[in-house]
C-alpha positions as CSV (number, residue, x, y, z in Angstrom):
1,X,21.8,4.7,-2.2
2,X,24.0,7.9,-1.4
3,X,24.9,8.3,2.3
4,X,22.8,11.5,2.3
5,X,19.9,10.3,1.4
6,X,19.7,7.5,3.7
7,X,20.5,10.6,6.4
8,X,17.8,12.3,5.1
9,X,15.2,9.9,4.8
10,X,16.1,8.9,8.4
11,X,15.7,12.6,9.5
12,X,11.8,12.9,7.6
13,X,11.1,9.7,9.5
14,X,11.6,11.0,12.5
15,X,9.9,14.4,11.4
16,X,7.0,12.6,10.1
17,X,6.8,10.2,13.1
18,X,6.7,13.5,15.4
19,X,9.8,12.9,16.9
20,X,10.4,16.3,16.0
21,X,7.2,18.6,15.5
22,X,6.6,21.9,14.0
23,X,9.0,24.6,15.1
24,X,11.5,22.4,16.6
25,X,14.9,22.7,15.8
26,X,16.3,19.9,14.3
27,X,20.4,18.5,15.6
28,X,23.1,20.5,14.0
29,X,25.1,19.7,10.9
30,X,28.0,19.0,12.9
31,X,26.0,17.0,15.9
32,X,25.3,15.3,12.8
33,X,28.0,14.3,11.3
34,X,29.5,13.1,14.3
35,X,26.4,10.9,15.7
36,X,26.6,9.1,12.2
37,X,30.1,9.5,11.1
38,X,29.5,11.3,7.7
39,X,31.3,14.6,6.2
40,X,29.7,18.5,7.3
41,X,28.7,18.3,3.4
42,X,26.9,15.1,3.3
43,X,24.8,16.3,6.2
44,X,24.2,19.5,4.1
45,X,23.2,17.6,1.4
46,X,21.1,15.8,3.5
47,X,18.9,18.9,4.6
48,X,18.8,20.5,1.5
49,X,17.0,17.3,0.4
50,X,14.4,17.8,3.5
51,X,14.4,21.6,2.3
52,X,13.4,20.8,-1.1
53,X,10.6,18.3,0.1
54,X,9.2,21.0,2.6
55,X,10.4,19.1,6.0
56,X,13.3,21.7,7.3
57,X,13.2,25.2,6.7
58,X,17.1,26.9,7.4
59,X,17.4,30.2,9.3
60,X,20.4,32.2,9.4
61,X,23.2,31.7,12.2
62,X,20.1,28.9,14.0
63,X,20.1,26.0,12.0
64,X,17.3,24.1,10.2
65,X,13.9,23.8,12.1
66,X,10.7,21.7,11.0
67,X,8.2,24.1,9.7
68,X,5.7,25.8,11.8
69,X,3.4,25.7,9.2
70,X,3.9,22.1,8.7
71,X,0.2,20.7,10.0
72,X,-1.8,17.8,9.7
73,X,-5.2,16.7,10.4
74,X,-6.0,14.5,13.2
75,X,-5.2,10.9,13.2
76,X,-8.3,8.7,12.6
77,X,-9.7,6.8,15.4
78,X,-9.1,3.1,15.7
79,X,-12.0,1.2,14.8
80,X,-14.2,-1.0,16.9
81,X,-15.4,-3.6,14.0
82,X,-17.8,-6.4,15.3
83,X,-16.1,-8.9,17.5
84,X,-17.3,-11.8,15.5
85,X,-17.5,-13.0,12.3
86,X,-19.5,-11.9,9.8
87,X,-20.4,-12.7,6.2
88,X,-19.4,-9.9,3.7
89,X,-21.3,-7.3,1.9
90,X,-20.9,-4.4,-0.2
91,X,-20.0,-6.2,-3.3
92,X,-22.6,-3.5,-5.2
93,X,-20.3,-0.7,-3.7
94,X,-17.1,-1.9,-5.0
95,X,-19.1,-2.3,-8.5
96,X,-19.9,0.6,-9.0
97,X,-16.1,2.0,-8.5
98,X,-14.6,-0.4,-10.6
99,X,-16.8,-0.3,-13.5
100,X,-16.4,3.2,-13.9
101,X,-13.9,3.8,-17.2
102,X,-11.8,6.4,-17.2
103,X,-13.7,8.7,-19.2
104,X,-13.1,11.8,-19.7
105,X,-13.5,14.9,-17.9
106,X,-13.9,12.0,-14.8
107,X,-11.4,12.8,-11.9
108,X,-11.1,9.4,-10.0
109,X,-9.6,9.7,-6.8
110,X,-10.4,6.2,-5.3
111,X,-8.7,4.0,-7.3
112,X,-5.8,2.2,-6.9
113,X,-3.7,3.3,-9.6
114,X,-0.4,4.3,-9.3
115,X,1.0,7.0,-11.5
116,X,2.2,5.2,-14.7
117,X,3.1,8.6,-17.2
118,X,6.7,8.7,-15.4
119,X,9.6,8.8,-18.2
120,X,11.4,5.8,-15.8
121,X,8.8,3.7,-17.3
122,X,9.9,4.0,-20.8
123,X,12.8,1.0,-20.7
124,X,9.8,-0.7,-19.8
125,X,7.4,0.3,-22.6
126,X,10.7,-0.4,-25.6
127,X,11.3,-3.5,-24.4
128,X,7.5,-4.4,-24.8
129,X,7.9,-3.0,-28.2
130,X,10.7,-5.4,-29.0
131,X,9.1,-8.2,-27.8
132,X,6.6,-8.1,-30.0
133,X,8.8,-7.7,-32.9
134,X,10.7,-10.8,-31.9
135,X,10.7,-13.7,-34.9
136,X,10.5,-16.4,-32.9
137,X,7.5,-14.3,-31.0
138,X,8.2,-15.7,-27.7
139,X,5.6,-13.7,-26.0
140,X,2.3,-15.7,-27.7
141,X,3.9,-19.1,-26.2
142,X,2.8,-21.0,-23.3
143,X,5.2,-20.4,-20.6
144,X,6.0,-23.2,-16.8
145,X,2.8,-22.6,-14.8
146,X,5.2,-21.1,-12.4
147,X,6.4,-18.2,-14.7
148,X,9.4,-17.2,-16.2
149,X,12.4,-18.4,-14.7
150,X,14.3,-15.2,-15.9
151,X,11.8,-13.3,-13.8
152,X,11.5,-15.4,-10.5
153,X,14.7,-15.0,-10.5
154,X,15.0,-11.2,-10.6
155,X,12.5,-11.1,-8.1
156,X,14.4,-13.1,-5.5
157,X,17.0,-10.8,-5.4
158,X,14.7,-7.4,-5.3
159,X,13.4,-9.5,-2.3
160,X,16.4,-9.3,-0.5
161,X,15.3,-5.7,0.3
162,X,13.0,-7.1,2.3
163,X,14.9,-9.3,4.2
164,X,13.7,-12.6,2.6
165,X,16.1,-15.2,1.4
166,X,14.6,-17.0,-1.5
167,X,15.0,-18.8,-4.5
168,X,13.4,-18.6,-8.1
169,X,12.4,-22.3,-7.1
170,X,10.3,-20.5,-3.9
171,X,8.3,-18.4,-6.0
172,X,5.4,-18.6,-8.3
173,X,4.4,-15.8,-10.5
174,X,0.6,-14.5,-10.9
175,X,-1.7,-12.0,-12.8
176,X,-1.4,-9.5,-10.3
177,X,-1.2,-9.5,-6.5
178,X,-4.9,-10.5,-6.4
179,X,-5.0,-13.5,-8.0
180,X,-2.0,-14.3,-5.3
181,X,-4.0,-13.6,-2.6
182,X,-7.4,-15.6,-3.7
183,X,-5.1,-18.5,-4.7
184,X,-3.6,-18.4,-1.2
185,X,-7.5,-18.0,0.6
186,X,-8.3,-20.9,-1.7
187,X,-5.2,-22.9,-0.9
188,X,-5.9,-22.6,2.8
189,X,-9.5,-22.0,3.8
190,X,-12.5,-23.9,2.8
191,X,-16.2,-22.6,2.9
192,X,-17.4,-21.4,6.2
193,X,-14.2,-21.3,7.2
194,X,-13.1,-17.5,9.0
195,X,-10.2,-15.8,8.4
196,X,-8.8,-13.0,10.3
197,X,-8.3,-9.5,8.5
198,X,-6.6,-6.2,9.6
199,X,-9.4,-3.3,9.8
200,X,-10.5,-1.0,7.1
201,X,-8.9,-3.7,5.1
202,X,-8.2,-4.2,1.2
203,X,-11.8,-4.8,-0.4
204,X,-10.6,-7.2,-3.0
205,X,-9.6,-9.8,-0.3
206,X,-12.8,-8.8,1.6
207,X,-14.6,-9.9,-1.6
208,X,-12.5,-13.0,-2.5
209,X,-14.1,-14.4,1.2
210,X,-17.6,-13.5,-0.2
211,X,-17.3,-15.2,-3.1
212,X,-16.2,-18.1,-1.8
213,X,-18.4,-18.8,0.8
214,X,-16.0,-17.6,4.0
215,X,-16.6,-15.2,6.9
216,X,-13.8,-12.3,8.1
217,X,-12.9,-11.4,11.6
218,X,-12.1,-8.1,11.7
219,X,-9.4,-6.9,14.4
220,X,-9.4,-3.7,15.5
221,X,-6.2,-1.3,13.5
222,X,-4.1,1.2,14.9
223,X,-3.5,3.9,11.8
224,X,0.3,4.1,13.0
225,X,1.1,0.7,14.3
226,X,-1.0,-1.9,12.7
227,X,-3.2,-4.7,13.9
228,X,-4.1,-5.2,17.5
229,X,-2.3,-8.0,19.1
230,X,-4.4,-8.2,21.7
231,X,-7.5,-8.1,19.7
232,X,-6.2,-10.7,17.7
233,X,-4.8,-13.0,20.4
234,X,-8.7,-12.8,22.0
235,X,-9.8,-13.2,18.5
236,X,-7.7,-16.6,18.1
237,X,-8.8,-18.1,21.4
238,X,-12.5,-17.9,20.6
239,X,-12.8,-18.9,17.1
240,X,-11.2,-21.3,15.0
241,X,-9.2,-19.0,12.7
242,X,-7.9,-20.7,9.5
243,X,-5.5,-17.8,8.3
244,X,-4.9,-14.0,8.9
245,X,-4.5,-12.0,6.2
246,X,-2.7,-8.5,6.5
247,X,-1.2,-5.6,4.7
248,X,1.3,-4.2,7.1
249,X,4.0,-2.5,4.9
250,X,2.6,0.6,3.7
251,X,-0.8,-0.6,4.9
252,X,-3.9,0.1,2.3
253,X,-6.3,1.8,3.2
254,X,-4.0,3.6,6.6
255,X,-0.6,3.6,4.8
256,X,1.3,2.9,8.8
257,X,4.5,0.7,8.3
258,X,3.5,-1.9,11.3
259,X,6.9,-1.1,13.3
260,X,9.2,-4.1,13.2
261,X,9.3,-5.8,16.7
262,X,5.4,-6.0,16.5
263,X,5.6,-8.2,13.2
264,X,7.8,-10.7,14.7
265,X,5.3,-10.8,17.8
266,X,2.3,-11.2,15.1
267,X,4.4,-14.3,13.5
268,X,4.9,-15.7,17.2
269,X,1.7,-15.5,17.4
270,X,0.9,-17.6,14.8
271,X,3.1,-19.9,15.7
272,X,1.3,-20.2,18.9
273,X,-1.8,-21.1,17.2
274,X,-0.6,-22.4,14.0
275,X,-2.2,-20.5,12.0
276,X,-1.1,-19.4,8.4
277,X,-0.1,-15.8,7.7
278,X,-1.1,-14.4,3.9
279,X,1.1,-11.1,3.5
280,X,-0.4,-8.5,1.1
281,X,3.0,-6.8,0.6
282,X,2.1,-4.8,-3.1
283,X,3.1,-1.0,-1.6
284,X,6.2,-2.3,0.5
285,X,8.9,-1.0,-1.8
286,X,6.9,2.2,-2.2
287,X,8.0,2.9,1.6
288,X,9.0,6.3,2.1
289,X,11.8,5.5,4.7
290,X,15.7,4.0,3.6
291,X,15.9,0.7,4.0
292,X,12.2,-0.5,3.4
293,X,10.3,-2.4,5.9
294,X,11.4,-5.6,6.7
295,X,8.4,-8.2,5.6
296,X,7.1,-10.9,8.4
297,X,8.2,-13.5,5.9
298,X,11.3,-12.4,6.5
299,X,11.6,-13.9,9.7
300,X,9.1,-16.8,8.9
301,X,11.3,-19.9,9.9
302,X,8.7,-22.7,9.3
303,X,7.2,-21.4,5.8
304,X,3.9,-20.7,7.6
305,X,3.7,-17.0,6.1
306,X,2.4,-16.5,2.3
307,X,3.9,-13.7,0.6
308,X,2.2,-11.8,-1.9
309,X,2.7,-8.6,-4.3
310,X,3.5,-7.7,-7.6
311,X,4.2,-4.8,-10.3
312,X,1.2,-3.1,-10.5
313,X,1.8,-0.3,-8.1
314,X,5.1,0.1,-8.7
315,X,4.8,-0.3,-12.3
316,X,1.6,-1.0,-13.6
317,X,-1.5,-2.1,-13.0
318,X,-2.6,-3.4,-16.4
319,X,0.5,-5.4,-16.5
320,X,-0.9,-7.9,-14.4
321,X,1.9,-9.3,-13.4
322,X,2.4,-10.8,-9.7
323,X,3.7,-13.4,-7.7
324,X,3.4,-15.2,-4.3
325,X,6.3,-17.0,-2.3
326,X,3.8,-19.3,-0.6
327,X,6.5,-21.3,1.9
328,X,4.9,-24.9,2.7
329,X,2.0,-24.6,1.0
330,X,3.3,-24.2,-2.5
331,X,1.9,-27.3,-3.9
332,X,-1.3,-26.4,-2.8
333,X,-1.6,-23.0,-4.2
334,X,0.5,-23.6,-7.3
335,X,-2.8,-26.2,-8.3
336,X,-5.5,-23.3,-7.2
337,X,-3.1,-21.3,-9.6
338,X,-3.7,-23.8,-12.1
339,X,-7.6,-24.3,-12.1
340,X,-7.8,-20.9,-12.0
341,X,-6.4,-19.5,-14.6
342,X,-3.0,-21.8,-15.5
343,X,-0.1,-19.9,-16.9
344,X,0.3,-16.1,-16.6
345,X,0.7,-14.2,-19.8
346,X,4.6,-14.4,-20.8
347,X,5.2,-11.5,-22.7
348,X,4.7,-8.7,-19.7
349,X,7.2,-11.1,-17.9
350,X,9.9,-11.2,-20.3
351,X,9.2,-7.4,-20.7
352,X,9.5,-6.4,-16.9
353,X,12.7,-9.3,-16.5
354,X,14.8,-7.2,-18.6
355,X,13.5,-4.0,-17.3
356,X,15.0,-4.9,-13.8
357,X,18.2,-6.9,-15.5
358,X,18.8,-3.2,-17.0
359,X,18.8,-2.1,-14.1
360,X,15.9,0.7,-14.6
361,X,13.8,-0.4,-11.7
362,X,15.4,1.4,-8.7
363,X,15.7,4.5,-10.1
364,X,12.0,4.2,-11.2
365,X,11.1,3.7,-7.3
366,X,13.3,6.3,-6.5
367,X,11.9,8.7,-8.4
368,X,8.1,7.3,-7.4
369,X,9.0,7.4,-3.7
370,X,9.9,11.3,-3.6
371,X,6.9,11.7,-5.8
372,X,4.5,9.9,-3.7
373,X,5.7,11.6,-0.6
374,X,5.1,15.4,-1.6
375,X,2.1,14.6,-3.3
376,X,0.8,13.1,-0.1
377,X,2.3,16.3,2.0
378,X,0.1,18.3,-0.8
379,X,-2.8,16.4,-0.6
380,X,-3.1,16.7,3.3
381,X,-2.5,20.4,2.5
382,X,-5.6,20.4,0.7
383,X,-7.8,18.2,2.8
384,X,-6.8,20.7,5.9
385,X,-8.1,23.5,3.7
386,X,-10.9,22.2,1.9
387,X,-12.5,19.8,4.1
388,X,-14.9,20.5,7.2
389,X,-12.9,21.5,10.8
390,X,-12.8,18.4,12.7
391,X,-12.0,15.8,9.7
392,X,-8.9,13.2,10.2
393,X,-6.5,11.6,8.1
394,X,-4.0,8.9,8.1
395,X,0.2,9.4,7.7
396,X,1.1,7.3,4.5
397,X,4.4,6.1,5.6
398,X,4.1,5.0,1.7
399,X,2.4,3.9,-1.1
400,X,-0.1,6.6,-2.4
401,X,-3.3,6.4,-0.7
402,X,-4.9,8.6,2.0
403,X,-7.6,7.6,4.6
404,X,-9.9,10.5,5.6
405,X,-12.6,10.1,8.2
406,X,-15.8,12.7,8.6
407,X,-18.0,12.9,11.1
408,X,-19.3,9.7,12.5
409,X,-22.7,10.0,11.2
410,X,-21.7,11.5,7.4
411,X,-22.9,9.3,4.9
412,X,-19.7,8.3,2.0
413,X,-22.0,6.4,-0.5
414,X,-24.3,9.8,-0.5
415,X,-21.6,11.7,-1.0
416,X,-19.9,9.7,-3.6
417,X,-23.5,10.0,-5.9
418,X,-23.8,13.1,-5.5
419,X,-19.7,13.6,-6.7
420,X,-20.4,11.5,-9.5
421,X,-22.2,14.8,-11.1
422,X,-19.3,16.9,-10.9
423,X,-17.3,14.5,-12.3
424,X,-15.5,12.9,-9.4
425,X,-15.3,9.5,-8.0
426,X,-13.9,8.6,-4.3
427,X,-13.7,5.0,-2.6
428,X,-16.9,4.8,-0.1
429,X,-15.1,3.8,3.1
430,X,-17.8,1.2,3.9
431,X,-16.0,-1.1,0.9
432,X,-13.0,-1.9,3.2
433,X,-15.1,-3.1,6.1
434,X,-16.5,-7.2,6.1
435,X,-19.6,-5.5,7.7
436,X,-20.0,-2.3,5.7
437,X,-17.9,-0.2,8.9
438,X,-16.4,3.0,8.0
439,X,-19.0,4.3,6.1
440,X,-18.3,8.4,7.5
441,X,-15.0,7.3,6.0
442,X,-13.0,7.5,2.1
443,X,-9.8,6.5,0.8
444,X,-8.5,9.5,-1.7
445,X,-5.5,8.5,-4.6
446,X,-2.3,11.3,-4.6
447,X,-0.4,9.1,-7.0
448,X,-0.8,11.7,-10.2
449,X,1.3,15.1,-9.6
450,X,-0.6,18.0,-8.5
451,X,-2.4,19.8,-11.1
452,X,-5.4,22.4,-10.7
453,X,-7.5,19.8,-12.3
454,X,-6.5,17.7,-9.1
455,X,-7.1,20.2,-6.9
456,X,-10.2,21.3,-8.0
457,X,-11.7,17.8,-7.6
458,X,-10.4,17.5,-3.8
459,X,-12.3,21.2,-3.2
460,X,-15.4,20.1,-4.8
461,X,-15.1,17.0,-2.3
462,X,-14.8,19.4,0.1
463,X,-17.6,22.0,-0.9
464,X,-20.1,19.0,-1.4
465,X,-19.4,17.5,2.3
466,X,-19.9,20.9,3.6
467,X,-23.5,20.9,1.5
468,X,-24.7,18.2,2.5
469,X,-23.1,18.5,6.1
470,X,-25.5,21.5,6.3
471,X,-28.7,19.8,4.7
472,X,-28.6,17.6,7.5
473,X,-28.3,20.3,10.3
């Protein structure tokens, strides 16, 4: 990456972060260039890249200065989830999002799909094509019940972006980040067993302990910082906690980047207690900021932390393709891999191994990065202008998913029927709590460019919260 864009990305962290706020004046082009040792024009550069994405605005003879106009909702507040665990509910609620096709004239702005009509994807989409022409047809073959060698080890090395060391030999590829994760519960936890979880956390993991029999601990989440360590320290010295299981790289639902120093105390925790971490990592390379977050297996010295992720947010999701580096317990999950559902389909591996051989893949994230980033900046826009005074919503530090809370009594799951007639769908908030929490909460999608379809569906959010905001008065 270009020196100034990793100048440039470091300046919109800071912005973002509110190091610098609206109106300030941001460090000259020459204080610049001298605090990081770059050319007058790379600094340039640098700005007119924040210009373009709406974070500096220049004035004549003064410099650049963060927008006034550049505002954003309130933060939300940091949940106080039971402190116990509970058995999981709320299965019917994620049903009735997920079973919803994507007919037509439906705007779905709850689910997790990333935008997949990007031209960077088309390497992708020939080589696919190839495949299937191939004589030998080397896609309709079973495959090692670890995956594609070819693949693993393409993966290793994108890894290295995260600071992990690995080998093809360390990993072991899945359908999708959510099989990783259940095989990983399963490999670890047996029923009536509790496992720790960050809080609003992913549903499908939430869902994975229901249907196998296991409770969730919730611990209190700060939406810019992460899990409480505190909470969770408590947590671990009352009950006999078997795993924790987190998402703290471009954290879904909040979107924070847990700031580095606190995942290495979270792994010494564990150490402490010896208890397993499983590491949803499936939005980390989606992270805004240059270089992207460092993982907590990266600093994992005695293979107690379970990685997990996989293409489908940065590629696609019907790819279903995944993998796991599960450390010391790869025995143990490779066999829950096995009974579950053996080999994973070789054909989207060989396709997506020469995608990243070609070298396509970093541009694609690139390009899905900047994307993701003004269409959250848009989306927050919108939420600010459509949406009652008084509502919150998260920062996405990355990934493309934004947390809006209402007013504590407001009712999601009404609001989301009553949606469902204009042709919109949200996530109910109450889906990414163990005990149904979060209900005067929803999780809104900003992966697809703006269009006036888009914005249409946010202000009919909007209108319908006011309505029924006002039946209840």
């Amino acid at each position: 990456m270009t020196l100034y864009v990793n100048l440039a990305e470091l300046l919109g962290t800071r912005i973002e972060n509110g190091f610098y706020r609206p109106g300030d004046r941001l460090p000259s082009v020459r204080a610049l260039s001298i605090e990081h040792g770059v050319s007058l024009s790379t600094v340039q550069q640098a700005y007119r890249v924040l210009e373009d994405s709406g974070l500096a605005t220049p004035k004549p003879k003064s410099g650049y200065f963060v927008p006034i106009s550049r505002k954003a909702p309130a933060l939300p507040v940091v949940g106080r989830p039971v402190q116990r665990p509970v058995d999981i509910s709320q299965w019917e609620q994620v049903l009735d999002m997920i079973r919803v096709s994507p007919a037509e004239g439906l705007t779905q702005l709850g689910r997790g799909m990333p935008d997949v009509n990007s031209p960077t994807l088309k390497p992708l989409l020939r080589a696919m094509g190839q495949l299937s022409r191939h004589q030998d047809m080397p896609g309709l073959y079973y495959d090692n019940i670890l995956g594609v060698q070819a693949l693993r080890e393409q993966i290793a090395r994108l890894l290295l972006d995260s600071g992990c060391q690995l080998n093809a030999s360390d990993l072991l590829i899945t359908s999708g980040c959510h099989e990783a994760l259940s095989a990983c519960i399963r490999a670890l936890c047996a029923p009536g067993d509790i496992v720790a979880v960050d809080s609003p956390s992913f549903f499908g993991v939430m869902q994975t302990l229901k249907g196998l029999g296991m409770k969730a601990l919730e611990i209190p989440t700060d939406p810019l910082t992460g899990i409480s360590l505190e909470a969770l320290e408590l947590a671990l010295e009352q009950w006999p906690i078997k795993a924790i299981q987190l998402t703290p790289s471009c954290n879904n639902p909040l979107g924070y980047v847990m700031p580095e120093e606190r995942k290495r105390a979270l792994l010494r925790l564990a150490q402490r207690f010896d208890v397993p971490i499983i590491e949803d990592d499936v939005y980390g390379d989606l992270a805004f900021s240059y270089p992207r977050p460092r993982t907590i297996k990266s600093f994992d010295e005695d293979g107690r932390v379970l990685l997990c992720s996989s293409f489908s947010k940065t590629l696609a999701p019907g790819l279903r393709v995944g993998w796991v580096a599960p450390g010391r317990y790869l025995e143990r999950v490779l066999h829950m891999k096995y009974i579950g559902t053996g080999s994973t389909a070789p054909q989207p591996q060989l396709a997506i191994s020469e995608f990243l051989q070609g070298g396509h893949f970093e541009p694609h994230l690139r390009r899905m990065r900047s994307q993701y980033q003004r269409n959250r900046d848009q989306m927050l826009d919108w939420v600010l202008r459509y949406f009652p005074e008084g509502t919150r919503a998260s920062r996405p530090q990355g990934g493309f998913m934004l947390w809006v809370e209402l007013a504590e009594d407001f009712d999601t799951v009404r609001l989301n029927r009553a949606l469902l007639e204009h042709k919109v769908q949200i996530a109910v908030g109450s889906i990414f709590s163990a005990s149904g929490k979060y209900r005067n909460c929803l999780r809104l999608n900003f992966a697809v460019r703006p269009t006036p379809r888009i914005e249409a569906a946010v202000r009919t959010v909007g209108e319908v919260i006011k309505q029924l905001l006002a039946q209840a008065c």
